[in-house]
C-alpha positions in Angstrom: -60.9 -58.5 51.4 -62.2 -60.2 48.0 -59.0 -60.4 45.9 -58.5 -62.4 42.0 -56.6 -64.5 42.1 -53.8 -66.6 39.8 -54.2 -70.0 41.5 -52.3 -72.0 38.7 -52.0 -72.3 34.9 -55.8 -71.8 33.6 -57.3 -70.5 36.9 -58.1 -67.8 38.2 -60.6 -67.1 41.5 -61.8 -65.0 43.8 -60.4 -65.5 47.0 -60.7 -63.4 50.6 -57.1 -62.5 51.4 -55.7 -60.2 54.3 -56.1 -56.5 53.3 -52.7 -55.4 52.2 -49.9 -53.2 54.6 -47.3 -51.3 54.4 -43.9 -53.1 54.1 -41.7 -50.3 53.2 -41.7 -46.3 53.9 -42.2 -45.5 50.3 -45.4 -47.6 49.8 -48.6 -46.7 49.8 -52.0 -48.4 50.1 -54.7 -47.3 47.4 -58.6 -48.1 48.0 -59.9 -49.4 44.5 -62.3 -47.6 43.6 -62.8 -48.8 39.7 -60.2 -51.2 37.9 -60.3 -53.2 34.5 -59.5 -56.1 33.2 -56.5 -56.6 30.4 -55.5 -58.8 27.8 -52.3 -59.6 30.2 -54.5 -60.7 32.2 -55.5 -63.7 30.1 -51.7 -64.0 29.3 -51.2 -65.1 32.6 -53.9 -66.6 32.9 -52.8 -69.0 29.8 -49.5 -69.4 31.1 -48.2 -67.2 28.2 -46.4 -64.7 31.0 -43.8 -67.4 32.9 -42.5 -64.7 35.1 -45.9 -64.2 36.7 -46.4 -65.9 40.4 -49.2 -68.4 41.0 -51.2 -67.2 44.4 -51.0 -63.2 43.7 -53.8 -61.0 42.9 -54.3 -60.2 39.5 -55.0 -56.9 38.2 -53.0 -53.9 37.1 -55.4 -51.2 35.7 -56.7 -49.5 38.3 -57.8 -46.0 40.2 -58.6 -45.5 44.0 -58.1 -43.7 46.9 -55.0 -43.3 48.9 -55.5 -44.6 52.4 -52.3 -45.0 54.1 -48.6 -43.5 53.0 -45.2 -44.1 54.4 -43.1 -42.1 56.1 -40.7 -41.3 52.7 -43.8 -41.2 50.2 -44.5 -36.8 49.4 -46.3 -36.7 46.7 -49.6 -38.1 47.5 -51.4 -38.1 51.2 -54.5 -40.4 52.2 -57.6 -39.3 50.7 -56.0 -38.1 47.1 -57.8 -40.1 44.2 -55.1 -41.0 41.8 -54.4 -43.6 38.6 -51.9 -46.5 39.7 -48.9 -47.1 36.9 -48.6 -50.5 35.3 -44.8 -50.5 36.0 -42.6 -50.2 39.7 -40.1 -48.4 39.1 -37.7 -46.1 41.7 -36.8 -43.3 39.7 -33.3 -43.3 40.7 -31.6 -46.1 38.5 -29.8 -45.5 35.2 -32.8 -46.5 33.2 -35.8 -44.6 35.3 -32.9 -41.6 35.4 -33.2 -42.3 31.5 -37.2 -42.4 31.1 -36.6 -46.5 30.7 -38.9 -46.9 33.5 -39.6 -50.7 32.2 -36.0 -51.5 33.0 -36.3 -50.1 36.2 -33.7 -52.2 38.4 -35.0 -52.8 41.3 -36.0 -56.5 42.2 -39.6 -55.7 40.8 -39.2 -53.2 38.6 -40.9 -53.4 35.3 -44.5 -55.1 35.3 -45.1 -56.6 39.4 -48.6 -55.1 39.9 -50.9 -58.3 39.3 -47.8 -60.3 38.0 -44.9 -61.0 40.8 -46.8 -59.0 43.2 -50.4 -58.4 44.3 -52.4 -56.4 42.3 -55.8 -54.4 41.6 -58.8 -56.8 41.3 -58.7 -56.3 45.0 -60.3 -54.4 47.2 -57.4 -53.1 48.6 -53.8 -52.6 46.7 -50.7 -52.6 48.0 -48.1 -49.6 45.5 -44.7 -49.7 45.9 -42.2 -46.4 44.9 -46.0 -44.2 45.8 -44.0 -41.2 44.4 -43.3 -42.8 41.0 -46.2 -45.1 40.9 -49.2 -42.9 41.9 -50.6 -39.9 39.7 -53.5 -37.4 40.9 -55.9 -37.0 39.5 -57.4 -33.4 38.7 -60.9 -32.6 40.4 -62.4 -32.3 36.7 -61.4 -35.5 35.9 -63.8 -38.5 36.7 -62.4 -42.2 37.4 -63.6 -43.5 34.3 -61.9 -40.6 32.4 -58.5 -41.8 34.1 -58.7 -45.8 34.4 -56.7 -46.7 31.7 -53.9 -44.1 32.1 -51.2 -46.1 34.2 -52.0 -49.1 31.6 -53.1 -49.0 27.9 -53.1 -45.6 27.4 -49.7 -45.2 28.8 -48.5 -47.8 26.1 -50.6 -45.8 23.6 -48.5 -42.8 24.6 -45.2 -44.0 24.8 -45.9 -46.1 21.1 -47.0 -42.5 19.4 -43.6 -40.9 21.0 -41.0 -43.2 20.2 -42.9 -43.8 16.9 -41.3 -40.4 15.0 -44.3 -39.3 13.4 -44.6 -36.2 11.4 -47.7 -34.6 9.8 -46.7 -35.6 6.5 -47.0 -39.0 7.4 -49.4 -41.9 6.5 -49.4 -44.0 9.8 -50.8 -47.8 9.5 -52.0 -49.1 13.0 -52.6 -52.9 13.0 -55.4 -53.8 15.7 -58.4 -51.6 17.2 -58.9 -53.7 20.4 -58.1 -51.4 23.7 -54.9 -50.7 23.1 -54.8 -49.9 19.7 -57.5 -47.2 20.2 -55.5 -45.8 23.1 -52.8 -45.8 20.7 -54.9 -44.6 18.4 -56.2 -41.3 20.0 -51.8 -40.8 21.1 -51.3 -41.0 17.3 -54.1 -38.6 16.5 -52.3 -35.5 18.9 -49.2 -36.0 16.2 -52.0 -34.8 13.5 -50.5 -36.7 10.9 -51.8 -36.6 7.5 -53.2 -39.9 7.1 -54.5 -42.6 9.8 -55.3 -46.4 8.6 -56.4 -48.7 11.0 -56.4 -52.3 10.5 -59.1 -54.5 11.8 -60.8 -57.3 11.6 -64.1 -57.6 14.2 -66.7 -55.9 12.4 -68.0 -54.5 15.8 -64.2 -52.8 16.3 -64.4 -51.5 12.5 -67.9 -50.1 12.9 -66.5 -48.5 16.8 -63.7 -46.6 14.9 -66.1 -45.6 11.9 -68.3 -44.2 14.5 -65.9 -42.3 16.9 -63.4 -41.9 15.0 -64.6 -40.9 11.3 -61.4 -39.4 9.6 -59.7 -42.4 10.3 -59.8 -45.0 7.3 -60.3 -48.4 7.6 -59.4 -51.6 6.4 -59.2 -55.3 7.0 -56.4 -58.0 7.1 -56.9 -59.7 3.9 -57.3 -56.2 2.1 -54.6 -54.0 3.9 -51.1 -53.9 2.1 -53.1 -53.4 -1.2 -55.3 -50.7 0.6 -52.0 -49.2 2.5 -50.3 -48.5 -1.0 -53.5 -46.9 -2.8 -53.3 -44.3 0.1 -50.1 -43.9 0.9 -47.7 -42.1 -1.5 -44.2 -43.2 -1.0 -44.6 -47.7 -1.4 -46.4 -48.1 2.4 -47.1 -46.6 5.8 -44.5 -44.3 6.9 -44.9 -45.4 10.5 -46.4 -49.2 11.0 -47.7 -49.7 15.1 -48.4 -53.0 15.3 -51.1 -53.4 18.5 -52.6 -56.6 17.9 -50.2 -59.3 18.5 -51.8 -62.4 16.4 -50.3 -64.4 13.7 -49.2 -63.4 10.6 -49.3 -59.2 11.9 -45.9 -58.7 12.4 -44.9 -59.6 8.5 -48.4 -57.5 7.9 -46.4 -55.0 9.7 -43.1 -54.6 8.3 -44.8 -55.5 4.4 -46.5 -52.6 4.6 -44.2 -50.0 5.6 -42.6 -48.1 2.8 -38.6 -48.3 2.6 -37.0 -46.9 5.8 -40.2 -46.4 7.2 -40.4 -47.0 11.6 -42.3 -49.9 13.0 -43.2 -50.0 16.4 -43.8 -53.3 17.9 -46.7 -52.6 20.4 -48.0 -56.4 21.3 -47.2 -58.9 23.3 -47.0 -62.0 21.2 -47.8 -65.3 22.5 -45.3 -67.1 20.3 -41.7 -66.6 18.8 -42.2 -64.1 15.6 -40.4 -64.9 12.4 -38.0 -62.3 11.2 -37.0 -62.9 7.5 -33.9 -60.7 7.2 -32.9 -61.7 3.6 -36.5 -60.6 2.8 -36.5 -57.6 4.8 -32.7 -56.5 4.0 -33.3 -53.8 1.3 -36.4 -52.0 2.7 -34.0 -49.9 5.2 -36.5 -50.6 8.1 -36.1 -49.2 11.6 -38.0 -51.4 14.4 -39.1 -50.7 17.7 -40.1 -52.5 20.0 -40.5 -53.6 24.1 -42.3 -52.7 27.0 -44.0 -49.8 27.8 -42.7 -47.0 29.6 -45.1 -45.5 31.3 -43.6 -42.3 32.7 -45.9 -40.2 30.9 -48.9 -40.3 33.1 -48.9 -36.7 34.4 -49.0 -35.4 30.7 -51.8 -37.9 29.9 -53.4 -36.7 32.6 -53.3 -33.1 31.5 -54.5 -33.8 28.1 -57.8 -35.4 29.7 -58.4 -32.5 31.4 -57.9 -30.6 28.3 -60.4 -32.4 26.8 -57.8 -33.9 24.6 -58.2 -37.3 25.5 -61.2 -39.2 26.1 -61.2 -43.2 26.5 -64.9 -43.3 28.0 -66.4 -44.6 25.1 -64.1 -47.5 25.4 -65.9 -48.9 28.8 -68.6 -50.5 27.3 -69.8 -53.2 30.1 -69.2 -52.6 34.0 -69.1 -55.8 36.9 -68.8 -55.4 40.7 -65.6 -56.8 42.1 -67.9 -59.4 43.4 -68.8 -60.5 39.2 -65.6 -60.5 38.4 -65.8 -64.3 36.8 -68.6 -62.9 34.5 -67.0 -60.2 33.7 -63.8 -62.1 32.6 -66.0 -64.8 30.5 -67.3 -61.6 28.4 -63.7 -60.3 28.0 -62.0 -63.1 27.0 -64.1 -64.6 24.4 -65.1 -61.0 23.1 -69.1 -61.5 23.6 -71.7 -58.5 23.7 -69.3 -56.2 21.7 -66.9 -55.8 25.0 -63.9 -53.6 24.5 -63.3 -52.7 28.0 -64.8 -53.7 31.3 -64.9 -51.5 34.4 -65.2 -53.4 37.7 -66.3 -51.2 40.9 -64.5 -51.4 43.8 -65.6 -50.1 47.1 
């Protein structure tokens, strides 16, 4: 099967590998119908991710098909169409008992999928813990409605929950790349009363002003200024900081009103500065970490409530066999790419 792959540090390729099997009674293996690619992706990619293993297939936002279950697996059977979760995890530990699903301790628990093991760019994909890992999805419910639930829609969601956010509360979200929408849209169901997104690209700010009108915009230079003419109390109430560049997690934390909550959504490249003498006397409370995504049944739900909708996001698809192509518009951000759906079989 035609599987992409991380070869070594700056290369990726697409290689034909043996399709995947089962190698324990709680995995399953999951046709791929339509999968996408993720900044993570490039962090591996760019050696930014040192836990990741050179030679596995890439990929770890993805729906297919079940084909084959083990023996333990109950909650799925061949032929369901279902969203694969970002994270292994067995549901048993102290941290999955706990919803810490990141933490999960077994050996690859946490981010494997497309890091420590084989992933979704594939044809075929190998899930371990099926029963944790794999959600159905509802008959009403498309693929492209429910690609990016086991990934950035998942971190959207668990970002807006451990986030505390009230409807009296002015909400500053730093980056509108695909995961700050998705966090977007999870901030949105909290109906608080003000949004601010923070943005850059002029084809990300003019995206949000046209999906997404109630939302106010700014951009990096202007933002702190901007955050206290609209906010009432000296800054954001609740600061999600999605982008992960330099200079946005002191954007972050100086423009969040005393004892306001940051939540740390990206994944920096680089070390981040944290100036505790300057920071002492604004009370702050920060949050920050991994996704865990253990909400995908409830995300699920809301897109088939019509709560939810990350179509517009998919603004380019690729065949599996395109892949390169695809991942030369990603990365460097040409044609006004936010997400890219590659087909599978």
């Amino acid at each position: 099967m035609l599987a992409y792959t991380y070869i070594e540090h700056g290369k990726f390729g697409l290689l034909d590998k043996p399709m995947p099997d089962l190698r324990d009674s709680r995995d399953a293996i999951v046709r791929v119908t339509l999968g996408s690619i993720c900044t993570s992706d490039l962090h591996i990619k760019h050696g930014s991710v040192p836990r990741a293993v050179p030679g596995i297939t890439v990929g770890h936002e993805m729906v297919g098909v079940v084909e084959q279950v083990g023996s333990s697996v109950i909650s799925v059977k061949p032929g369901d169409r279902v969203t694969v979760n970002v994270e292994t995890f067995c549901g048993e530990c102290f941290f999955c008992q706990h919803g810490y699903v990141n933490n999960c301790t077994d050996m690859n628990g946490g981010w494997a999928l497309g890091c420590r093991i084989d992933g979704g760019q594939a044809e075929y994909v190998r899930v371990p813990y099926a029963d944790q890992g794999l959600n159905r999805i509802p008959d009403s419910v498309s693929d492209e409605q429910a690609l990016f639930v086991g990934d950035v829609l998942a971190t959207g969601f668990w970002a807006a929950r451990i986030s505390e956010i009230s409807e009296e509360d002015t909400v500053l979200i730093i980056g509108a790349g695909p995961t700050g929408i998705c966090t977007l849209l999870c901030v949105m169901l909290k109906k608080p009363k003000r949004i601010i997104v923070c943005e850059k690209s002029s084809e990300r700010i003019r995206f949000i002003r046209e999906h997404y009108p109630d939302v106010l915009v700014t951009i990096p230079e202007n933002c702190r200024d901007f955050v206290l003419r609209n906010s009432e109390h000296g800054g954001a109430d609740v600061v999600l900081e999605v982008a992960g560049v330099e200079d946005t997690f002191r954007m972050a934390w100086e423009c969040a009103r005393p004892n306001a909550v940051v939540t740390v959504v990206a994944l920096y490249d680089k070390p981040q500065l944290l100036p505790l003498p300057d920071m002492y006397g604004k009370n702050l409370t920060i949050k920050t970490g991994g996704v865990d995504g253990c909400d995908c049944a409830e995300i699920l739900r809301l897109i088939e409530e019509g709560k939810i909708d990350t179509t517009p996001l998919i603004t380019h698809r690729f065949p599996l066999g395109k892949i390169e192509e695809a991942y030369h518009i990603f990365e460097n951000r040409l044609e006004g790419v936010i997400k890219i759906a590659i087909e599978g079989k």
